[in-house]
C-alpha positions in Angstrom: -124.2 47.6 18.0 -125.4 51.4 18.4 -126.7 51.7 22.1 -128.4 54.9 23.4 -129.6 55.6 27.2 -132.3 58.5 27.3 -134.2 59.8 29.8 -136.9 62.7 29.9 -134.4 64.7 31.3 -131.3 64.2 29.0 -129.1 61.3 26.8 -127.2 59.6 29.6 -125.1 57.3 26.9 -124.4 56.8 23.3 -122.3 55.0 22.1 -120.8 51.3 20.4 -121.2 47.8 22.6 -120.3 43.9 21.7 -123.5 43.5 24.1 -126.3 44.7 26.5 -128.4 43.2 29.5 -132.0 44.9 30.7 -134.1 44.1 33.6 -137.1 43.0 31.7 -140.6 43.0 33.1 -140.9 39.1 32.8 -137.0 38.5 34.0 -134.0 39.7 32.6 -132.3 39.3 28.9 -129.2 40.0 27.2 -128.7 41.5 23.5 -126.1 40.9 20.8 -125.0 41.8 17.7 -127.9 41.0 15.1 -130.8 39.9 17.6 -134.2 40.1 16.5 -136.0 42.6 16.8 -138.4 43.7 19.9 -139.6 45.9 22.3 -139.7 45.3 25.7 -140.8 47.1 28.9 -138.3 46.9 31.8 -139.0 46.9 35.4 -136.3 48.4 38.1 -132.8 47.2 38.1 -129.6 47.4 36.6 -128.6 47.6 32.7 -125.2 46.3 32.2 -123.2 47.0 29.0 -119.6 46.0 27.3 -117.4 48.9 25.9 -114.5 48.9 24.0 -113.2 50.5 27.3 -115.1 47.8 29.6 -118.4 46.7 31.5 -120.1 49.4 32.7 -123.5 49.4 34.9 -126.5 51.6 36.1 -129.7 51.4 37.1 -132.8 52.7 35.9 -136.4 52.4 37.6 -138.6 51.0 34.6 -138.6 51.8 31.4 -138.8 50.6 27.3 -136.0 49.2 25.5 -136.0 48.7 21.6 -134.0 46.2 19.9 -133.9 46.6 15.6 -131.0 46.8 13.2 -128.0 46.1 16.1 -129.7 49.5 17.4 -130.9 49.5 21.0 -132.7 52.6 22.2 -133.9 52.6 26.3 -136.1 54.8 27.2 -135.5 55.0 30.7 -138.0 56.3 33.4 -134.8 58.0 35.5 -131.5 56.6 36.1 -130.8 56.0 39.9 -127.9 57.4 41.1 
């Protein structure tokens, strides 16, 4: 799956991952290869992702995620830290 992390400000990841968890607004959920599709908005918290080079993790304070076509796109408010 095709993951990108943008935020007003600049494209913050891009890249291939076996999987993908969000903060959703009405508790959290995980993606994987050929989910449906949906759009969900995402309250603060921390997005986790699998590499080929490993788990990796940051937090973004609210946001829209897109799931369609094993592409995710997150449209993140800001990223924290």
């Amino acid at each position: 799956m095709r993951l990108e992390i943008i935020t007003p400000d600049k494209k913050v990841f891009q890249g291939e991952v076996t999987e993908a968890s969000f903060p959703g607004a009405n508790g959290a959920f995980q993606v994987l290869k050929n989910h449906a599709p949906l759009v969900s908005a995402l309250s603060k918290g921390i997005v986790a992702f699998t590499t080929a080079e490993g788990r990796q993790t940051l937090e973004v304070d609210g946001g829209v995620v897109e799931v369609k076509e094993n592409n995710i796109i997150l449209l993140a408010e800001k990223v924290i830290g």
